[in-house]
Wavefront OBJ file of the C-alpha trace (Angstrom):
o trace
v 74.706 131.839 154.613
v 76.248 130.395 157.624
v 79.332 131.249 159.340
v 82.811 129.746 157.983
v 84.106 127.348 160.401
v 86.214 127.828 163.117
v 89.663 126.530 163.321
v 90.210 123.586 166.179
v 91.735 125.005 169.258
v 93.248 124.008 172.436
v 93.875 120.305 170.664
v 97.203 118.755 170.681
v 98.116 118.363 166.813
v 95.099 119.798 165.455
v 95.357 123.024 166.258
v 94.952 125.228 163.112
v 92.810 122.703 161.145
v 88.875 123.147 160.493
v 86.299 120.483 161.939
v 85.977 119.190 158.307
v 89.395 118.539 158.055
v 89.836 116.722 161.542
v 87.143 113.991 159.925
v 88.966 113.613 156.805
v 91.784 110.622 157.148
v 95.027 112.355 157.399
v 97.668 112.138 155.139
v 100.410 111.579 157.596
v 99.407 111.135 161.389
v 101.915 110.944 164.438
v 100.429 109.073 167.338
v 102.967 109.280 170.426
v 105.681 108.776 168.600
v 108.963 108.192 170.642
v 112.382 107.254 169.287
v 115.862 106.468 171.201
v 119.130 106.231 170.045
v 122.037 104.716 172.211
v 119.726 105.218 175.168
v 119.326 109.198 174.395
v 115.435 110.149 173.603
v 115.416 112.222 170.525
v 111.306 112.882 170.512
v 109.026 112.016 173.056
v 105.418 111.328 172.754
v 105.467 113.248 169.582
v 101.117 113.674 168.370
v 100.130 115.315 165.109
v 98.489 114.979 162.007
v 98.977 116.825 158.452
v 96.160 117.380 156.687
v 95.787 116.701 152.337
v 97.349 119.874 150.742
v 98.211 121.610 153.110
v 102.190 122.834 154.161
v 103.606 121.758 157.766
v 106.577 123.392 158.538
v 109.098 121.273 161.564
v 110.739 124.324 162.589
v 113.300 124.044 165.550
v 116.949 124.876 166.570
v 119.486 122.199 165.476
v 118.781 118.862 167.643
v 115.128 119.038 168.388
v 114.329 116.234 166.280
v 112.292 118.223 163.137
v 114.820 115.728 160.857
v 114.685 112.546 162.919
v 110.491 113.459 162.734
v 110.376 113.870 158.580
v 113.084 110.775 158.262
v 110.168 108.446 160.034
v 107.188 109.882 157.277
v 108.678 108.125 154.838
v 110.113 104.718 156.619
v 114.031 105.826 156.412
v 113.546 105.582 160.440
v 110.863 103.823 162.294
v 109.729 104.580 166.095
v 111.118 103.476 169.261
v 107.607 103.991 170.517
v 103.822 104.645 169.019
v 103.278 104.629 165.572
v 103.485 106.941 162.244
v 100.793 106.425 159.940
v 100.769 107.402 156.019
v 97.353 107.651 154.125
v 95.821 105.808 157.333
v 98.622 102.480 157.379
v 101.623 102.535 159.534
v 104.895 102.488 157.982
v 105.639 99.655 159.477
v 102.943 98.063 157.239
v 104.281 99.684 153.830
v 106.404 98.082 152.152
v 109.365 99.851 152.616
v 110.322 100.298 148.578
v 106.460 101.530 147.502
v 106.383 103.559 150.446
v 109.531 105.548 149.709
v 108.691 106.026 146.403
v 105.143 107.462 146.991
v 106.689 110.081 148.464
v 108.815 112.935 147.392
v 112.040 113.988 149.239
v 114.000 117.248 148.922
v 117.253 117.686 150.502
v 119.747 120.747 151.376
v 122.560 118.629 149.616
v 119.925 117.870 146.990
v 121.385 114.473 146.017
v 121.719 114.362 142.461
v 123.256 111.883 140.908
v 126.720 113.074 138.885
v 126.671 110.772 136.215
v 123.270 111.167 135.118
v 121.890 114.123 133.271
v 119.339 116.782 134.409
v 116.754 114.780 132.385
v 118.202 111.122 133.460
v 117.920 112.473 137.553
v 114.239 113.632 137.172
v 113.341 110.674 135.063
v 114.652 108.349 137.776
v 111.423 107.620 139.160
v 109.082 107.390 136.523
v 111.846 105.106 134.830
v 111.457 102.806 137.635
v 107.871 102.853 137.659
v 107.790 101.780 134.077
v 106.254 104.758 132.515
v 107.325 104.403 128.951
v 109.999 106.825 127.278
v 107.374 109.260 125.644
v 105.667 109.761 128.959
v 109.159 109.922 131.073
v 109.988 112.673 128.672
v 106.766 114.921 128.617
v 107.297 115.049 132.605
v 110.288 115.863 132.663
v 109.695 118.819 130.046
v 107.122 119.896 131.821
v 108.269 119.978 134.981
v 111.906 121.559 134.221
v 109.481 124.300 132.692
v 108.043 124.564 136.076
v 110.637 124.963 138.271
v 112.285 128.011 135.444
v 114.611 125.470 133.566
v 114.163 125.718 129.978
v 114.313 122.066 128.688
v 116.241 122.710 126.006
v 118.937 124.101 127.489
v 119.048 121.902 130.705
v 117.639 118.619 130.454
v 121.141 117.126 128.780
v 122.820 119.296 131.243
v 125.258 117.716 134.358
v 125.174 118.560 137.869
v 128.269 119.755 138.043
v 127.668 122.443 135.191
v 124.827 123.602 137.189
v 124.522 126.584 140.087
v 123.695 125.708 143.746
v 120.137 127.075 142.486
v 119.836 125.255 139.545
v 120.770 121.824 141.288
v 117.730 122.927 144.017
v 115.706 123.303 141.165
v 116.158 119.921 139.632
v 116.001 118.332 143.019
v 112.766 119.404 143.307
v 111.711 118.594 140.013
v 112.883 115.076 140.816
v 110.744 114.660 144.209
v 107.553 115.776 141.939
v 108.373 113.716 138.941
v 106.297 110.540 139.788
v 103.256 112.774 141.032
v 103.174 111.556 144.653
v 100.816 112.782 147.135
v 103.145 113.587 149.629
v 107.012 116.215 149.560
v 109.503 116.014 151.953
v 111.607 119.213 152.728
v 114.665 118.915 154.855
v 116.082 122.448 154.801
v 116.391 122.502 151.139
v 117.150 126.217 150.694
v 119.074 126.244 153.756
v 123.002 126.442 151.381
v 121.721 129.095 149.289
v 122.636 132.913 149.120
v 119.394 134.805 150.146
v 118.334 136.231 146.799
v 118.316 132.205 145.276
v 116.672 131.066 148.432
v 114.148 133.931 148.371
v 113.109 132.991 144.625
v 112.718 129.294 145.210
v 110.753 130.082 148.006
v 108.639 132.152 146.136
v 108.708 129.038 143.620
v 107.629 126.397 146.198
v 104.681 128.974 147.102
v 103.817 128.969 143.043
v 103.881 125.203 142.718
v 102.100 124.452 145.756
v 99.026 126.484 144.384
v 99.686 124.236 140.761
v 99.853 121.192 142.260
v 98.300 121.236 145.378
v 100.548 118.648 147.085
v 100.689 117.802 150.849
v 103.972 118.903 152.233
v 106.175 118.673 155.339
v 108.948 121.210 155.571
v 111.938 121.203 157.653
v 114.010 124.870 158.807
v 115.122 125.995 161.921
v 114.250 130.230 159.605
v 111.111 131.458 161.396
v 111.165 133.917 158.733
v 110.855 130.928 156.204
v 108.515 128.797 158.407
v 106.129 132.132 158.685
v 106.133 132.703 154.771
v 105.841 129.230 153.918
v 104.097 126.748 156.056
v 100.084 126.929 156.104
v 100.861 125.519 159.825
v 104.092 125.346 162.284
v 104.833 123.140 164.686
v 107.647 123.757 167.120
v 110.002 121.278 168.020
v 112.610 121.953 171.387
v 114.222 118.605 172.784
v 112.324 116.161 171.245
v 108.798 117.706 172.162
v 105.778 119.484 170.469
v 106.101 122.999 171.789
v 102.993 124.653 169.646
v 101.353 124.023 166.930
v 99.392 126.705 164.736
v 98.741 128.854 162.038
v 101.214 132.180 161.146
v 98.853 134.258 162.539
v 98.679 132.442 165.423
v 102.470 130.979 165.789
v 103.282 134.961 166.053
v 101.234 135.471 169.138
v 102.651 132.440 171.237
v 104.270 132.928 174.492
v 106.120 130.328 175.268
v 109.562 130.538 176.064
v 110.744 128.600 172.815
v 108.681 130.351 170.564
v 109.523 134.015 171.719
v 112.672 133.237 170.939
v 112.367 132.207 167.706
v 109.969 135.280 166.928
v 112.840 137.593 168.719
v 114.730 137.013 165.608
v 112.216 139.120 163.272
v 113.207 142.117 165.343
v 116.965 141.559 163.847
l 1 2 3 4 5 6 7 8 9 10 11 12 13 14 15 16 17 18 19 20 21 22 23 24 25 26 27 28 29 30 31 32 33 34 35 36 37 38 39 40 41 42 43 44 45 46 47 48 49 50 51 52 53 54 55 56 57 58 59 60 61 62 63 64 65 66 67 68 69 70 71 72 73 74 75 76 77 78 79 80 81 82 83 84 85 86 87 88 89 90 91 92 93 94 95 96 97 98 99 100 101 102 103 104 105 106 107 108 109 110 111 112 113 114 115 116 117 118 119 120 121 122 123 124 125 126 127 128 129 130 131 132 133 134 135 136 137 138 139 140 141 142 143 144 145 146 147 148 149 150 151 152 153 154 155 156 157 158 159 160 161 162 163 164 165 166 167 168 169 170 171 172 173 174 175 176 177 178 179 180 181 182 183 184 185 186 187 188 189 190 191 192 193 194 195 196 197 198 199 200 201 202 203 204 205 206 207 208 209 210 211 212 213 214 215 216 217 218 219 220 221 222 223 224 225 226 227 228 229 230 231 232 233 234 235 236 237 238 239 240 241 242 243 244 245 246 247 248 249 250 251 252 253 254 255 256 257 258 259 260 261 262 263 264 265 266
């Protein structure tokens, strides 16, 4: 039996990945992206590509652009300069709703919506998709079970009789409801005390193994970014600093990313 293959080295944005995986079509590729705001450059020349199933984590301090990067995957902000392609067309060429929707989105402030129930906010989707009422309710059963919310007790449930946790939970449950191939992550654990945030880690972990969905994940925690992401790229000032494995990522020796790894000596 032959040798497993070798990660890619020494290649701008595909550093970490396998030479199998660099011929597969990426699920999300950045090709020099660029974007300016008020004349102030917020990423520059910006190359990468994420690979199906696997976890890249953004990490970077506040204001190097990890956000402005994940808003463009899904179409909510479009380049200054080059071009961010989804399942091989650029978002320019999606249309804008059917792009958005293809695509799961978790946020910190999760983004609930107060009126509707637990079951109403993870049916959204679906519900606009046209899935009929016996389907709409199966997912949402199922995946409430998933993410440790009995049905039952939940699904009729508010936001605002819910715990930070529990809204996280539901958020997320909402971003997988329509099965999309793709999960957005913009700090979502970021608000929560550390023994909530160290759970639903531990949850994303467990439902990335059920579901084996391609995600990008925003956090300026290296601790987080270490535990979670199956690659990190570092962001400072716009720019890719590194890009790599854990394993890897914890050798570097730039400037940037020693300081970031500094903090596991705290």
């Amino acid at each position: 039996m032959g040798q497993p293959a070798r990660p890619v080295t020494g290649v701008p944005g595909l550093t970490g990945l396998t030479p199998l995986q660099c011929f597969c079509m990426p699920a999300v590729e950045f090709r020099g992206v660029g974007f300016q705001v008020d004349g102030k450059t917020v990423l520059s020349q910006l190359s990468f590509v994420v690979e199906p199933g696997e976890t890249l984590v953004l990490l970077g301090r506040s204001g190097s652009g990890k956000t402005t990067a994940l808003k463009m995957t899904n179409g909510m902000l479009l380049p200054t300069s080059g071009e961010v392609l989804v399942d091989g067309r650029t978002t320019v060429e999606w249309d804008p709703i059917r792009l958005k929707r293809r695509i799961g989105y978790v946020i910190q402030e999760v983004g609930l919506f107060p009126h509707f129930t637990v079951a109403e906010n993870v049916g959204l989707v679906p519900k606009l998709e046209q899935w009929s009422r016996p389907d709409i309710d199966r997912r949402v059963d199922e995946l409430l079970s998933k993410v440790g919310l009995d049905p039952g007790e939940f699904r009729a449930r508010y936001p605002r009789q819910l715990s930070g946790g529990q809204r996280q939970r539901v958020g997320v449950a909402r971003a997988l409801a329509a099965d999309p191939a793709l999960l957005l992550f913009d700090e979502p654990f970021g608000a929560l005390d550390p023994v909530t945030r160290c759970e639903l880690q531990q949850q994303f972990l467990a439902l990335r193994r059920d579901f084996q969905k391609t995600s990008i994940f925003v956090t300026h925690d290296v601790r987080e970014a270490l535990r979670l992401g199956t690659r990190i790229a570092l962001l400072a000032s716009g720019r890719l600093e590194i890009i790599a494995p854990p394993d890897e990522f914890r050798r570097a020796q730039s400037e940037e990313a020693c300081a970031f790894l500094a903090g596991l000596e705290d």
